[in-house]
N, C-alpha and C positions, 0 to 999 in steps of 0.2 A: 738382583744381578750382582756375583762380585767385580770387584774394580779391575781384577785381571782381566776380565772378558771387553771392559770398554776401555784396554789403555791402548789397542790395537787403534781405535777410533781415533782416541786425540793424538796420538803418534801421528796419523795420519794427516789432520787436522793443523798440528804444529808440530812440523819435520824438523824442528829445532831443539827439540825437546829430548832429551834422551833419555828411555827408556833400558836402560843398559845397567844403568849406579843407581841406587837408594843414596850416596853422596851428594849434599847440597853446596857448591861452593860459593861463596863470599869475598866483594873485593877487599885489597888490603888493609883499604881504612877501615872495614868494621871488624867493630872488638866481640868476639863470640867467646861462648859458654859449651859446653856440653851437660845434656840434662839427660837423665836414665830415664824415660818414663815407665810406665806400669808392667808395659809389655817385656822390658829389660830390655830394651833395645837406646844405645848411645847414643844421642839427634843429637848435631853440632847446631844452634842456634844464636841468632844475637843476641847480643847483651839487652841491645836499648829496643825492646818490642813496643811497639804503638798502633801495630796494625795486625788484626787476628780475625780467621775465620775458621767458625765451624763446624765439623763434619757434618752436622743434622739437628734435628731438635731439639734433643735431650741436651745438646752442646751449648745450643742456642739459648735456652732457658738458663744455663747456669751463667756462662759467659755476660749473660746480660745483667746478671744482680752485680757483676765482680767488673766490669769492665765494657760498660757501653758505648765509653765512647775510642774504642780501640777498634770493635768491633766495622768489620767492613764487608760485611754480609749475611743474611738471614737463612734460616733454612727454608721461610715462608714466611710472607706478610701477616703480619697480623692481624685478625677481624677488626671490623669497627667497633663491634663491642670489647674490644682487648683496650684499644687504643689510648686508653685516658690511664688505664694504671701501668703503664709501659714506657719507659725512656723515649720522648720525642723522635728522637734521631731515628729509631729502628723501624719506622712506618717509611722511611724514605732508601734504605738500605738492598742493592741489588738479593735477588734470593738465588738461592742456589744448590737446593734440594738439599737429600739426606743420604748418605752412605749406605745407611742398613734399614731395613723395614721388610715388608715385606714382597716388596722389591725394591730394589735403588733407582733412586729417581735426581741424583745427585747431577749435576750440568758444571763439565770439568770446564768448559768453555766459560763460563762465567765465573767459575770460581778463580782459578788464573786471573781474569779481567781485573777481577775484585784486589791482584796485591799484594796479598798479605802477607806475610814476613813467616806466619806459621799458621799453619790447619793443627786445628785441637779435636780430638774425637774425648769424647766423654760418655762415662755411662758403664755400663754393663761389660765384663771378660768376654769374649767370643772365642772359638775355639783356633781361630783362623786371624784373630788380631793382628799377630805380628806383621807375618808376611801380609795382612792388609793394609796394613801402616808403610809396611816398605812400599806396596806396588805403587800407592796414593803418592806418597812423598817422589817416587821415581815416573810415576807419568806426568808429575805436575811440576818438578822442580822445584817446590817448595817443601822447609821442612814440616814434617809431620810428626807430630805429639799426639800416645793414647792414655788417658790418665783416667783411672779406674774412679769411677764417680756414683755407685750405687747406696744406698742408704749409709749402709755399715762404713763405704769409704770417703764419704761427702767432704766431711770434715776435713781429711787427709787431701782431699783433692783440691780443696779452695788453698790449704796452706803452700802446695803444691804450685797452682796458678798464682798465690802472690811471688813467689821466688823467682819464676821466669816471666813475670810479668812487670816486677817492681813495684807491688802495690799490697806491699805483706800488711798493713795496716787494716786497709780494708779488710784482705781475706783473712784475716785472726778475726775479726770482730761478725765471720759468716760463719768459720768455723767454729766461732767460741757459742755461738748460739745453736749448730747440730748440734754440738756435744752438751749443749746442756737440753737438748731435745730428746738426745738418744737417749743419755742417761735419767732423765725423767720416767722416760717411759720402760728404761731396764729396771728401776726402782719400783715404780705403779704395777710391771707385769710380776713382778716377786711378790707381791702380796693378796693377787687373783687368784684366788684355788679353783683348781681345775673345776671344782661343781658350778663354779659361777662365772665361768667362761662361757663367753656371748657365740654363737658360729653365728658365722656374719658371709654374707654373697654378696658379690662386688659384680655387679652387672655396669653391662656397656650397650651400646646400641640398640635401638627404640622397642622391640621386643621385650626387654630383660631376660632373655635367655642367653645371650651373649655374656659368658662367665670369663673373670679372673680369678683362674683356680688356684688350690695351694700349692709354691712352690713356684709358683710365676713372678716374674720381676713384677708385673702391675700390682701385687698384691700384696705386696713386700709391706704397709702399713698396717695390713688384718694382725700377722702375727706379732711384727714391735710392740703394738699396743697392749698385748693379750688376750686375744680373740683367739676364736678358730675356725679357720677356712671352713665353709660347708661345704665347697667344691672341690671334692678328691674325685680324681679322671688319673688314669695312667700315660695318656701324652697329653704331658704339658706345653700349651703356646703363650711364649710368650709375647705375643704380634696385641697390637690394639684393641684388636678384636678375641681374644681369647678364646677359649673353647667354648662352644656353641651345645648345649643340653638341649634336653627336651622334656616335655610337659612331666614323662614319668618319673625323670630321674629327677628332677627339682622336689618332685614330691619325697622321693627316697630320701635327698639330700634333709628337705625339710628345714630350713635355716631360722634361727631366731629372730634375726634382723636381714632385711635386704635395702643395699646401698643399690640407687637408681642413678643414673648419668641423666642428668638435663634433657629434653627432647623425647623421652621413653614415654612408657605407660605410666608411669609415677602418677598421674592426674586421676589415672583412671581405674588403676588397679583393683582398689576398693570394691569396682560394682563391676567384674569379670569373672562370670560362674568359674572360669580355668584357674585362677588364684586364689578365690574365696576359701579354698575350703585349707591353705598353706599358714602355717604356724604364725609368722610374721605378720601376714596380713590381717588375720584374724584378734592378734592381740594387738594390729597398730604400730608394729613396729618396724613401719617400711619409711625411707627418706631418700630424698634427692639432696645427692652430693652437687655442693656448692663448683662453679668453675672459672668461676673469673680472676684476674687474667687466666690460669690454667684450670683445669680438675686438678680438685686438692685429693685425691687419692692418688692418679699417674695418669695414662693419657696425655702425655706421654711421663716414661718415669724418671721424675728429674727433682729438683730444689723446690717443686711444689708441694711434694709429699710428707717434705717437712713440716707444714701448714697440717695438710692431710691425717698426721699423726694425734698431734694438738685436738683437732676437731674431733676425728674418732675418739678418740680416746674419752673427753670431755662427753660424748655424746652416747657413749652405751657405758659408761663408767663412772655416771658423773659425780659419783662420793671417792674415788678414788683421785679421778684428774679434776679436782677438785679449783675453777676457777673461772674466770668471768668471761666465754668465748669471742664475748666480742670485742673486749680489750685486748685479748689474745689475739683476735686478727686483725687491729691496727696495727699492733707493736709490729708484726710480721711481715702488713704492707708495706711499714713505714722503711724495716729494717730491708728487704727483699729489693722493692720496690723503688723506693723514694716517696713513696704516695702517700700521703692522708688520707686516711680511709673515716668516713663520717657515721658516727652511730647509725644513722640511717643507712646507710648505705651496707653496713653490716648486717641491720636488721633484714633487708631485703636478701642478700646472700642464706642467709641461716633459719628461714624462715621457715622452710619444707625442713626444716630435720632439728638443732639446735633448741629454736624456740616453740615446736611443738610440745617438745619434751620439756622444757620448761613450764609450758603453759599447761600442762594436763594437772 
């Protein structure tokens, strides 16, 4: 649902609210800025931010490695199993849905409640950003910031958030490690020749028919690494759930490697006459992607994917992304996170895919 259709609701809700200006005004002691965000749209904003909520998930993930404790609202609780590699505070933090998905479940009531000085939407261009940035900002009275945060612009986007956040220290030290993520793997994909390109299916939900085909935001770490999507379909979704195959087209597709989402048939695949007789499974070269705290592929597609790269990468290339993966995913949790991530605790994450492949 877009935010025009519910600003009717909260207008009604809070008759004080004015639905009229995309203008946020400010008493006269505070010192404001004006920042462009991605959209090119001019948000007059405070100087001194300390208090930020974001539009939905993918906001929420980022927001959270750069500034937790500013943060004054979630887009959803976190599981219990999140809970241990995750900032304390965001387990106790009002939630307050998501903007865009595949409908908006976003609670303007709550969100207002929550404060916050600015709503930050991050993630992906949409075709209808702007004016959804203005309705947001104008049925909430808060300003609204959309800062383009997709792989290619992550980097860009943290240097971005330390400038209006006041916290350029940290965000140089998030985007100095994309860029040397991205660029690693623009280096490692320039020397894969096409004959020795892996196609790789990025399944989602417990079937593994649920595909992230190519050209879809989820799947945005198949081609960085140098791979290639086996899922070519002519309407691409880019929703959670991606587009949905079936038994014949998988065969058509035929993929080298298939990436499993936790909870699926990964356990079982092996002794299912319907798989048995598909490339991947036949030579063994099916795994279950890792997801704690997130899926390191997308699900949703945000700062996790970064991880996501590192590990594919390492994992169907491993003379090329030549390096220790599970030192790789401390340094990540440590840097993302704040967590100490424990060999064992690694071990267990990387166990269906990582150290298979190490152990054959």
């Amino acid at each position: 649902m877009r935010i025009k259709l519910i600003a009717v609701v909260v207008a009604l809700l809070l008759p004080c609210i004015s639905a009229c200006s995309t203008a946020v005004s400010y008493g006269s002691g505070i010192e404001t800025t004006v920042f462009t965000d991605s959209a090119g749209r001019a948000v007059v904003l405070p100087k001194d931010i300390t208090r930020v909520a974001p539009s939905g998930s993918v906001a929420t993930m980022i927001l959270a490695t750069i500034c937790p404790d500013y943060m004054v609202c979630v887009s959803s609780t976190p599981s219990s199993s999140q809970y241990k590699y995750l900032p304390d505070r965001l387990m106790d933090l009002p939630t307050t849905g998501q903007l865009y998905g595949s409908r908006s479940t976003i609670n303007l009531e709550s969100l207002i409640g929550a404060a916050p000085q600015v709503i930050i939407d991050l993630g992906d261009r949409k075709d209808s950003i702007a004016s959804d940035m203005d309705s947001l900002q104008s049925t909430t009275g808060i300003a609204t910031v959309f800062i383009e945060a997709d792989l290619v612009n992550l980097a860009d986007a943290y240097r971005s958030l330390g400038t209006i956040l006041g916290l350029q220290e940290r965000a140089d030290a998030l985007a100095s490690f994309v860029d040397e993520t991205m660029d690693t793997a623009a280096r490692n994909r320039s020397v894969i020749s096409d004959s020795d390109r892996v196609s790789v299916m990025y399944t989602s939900g417990p079937s593994g028919l649920s595909t992230n085909a190519a050209g879809s935001v989820q799947a945005q770490v198949i081609d960085l690494v140098g791979a290639n999507n086996a899922i070519i379909v002519d309407d691409v979704s880019n929703a959670g759930g991606g587009n949905i195959i079936d038994l014949e087209q998988l065969y058509n597709f035929d993929p080298d490697a298939v990436l499993f989402s936790m909870g699926s048939i990964f356990d079982s695949v092996s002794l299912l006459s319907a798989w048995s007789g598909l490339s991947a499974v036949k030579n063994s070269m099916f795994y279950e992607i890792p997801e704690l705290p997130y899926n390191w592929m997308a699900s949703p597609p945000s700062v996790n994917m970064i991880l996501g790269i590192w590990w594919l990468g390492n994992l169907i290339y491993p003379d090329v992304y030549d390096y220790d993966m599970v030192e790789m995913a401390q340094r990540v949790y440590d840097l993302l996170w704040g967590y100490a991530l424990s060999t064992e605790e690694a071990h267990t994450m990387l166990a269906n895919s990582t150290l298979i492949v190490n152990n054959r």
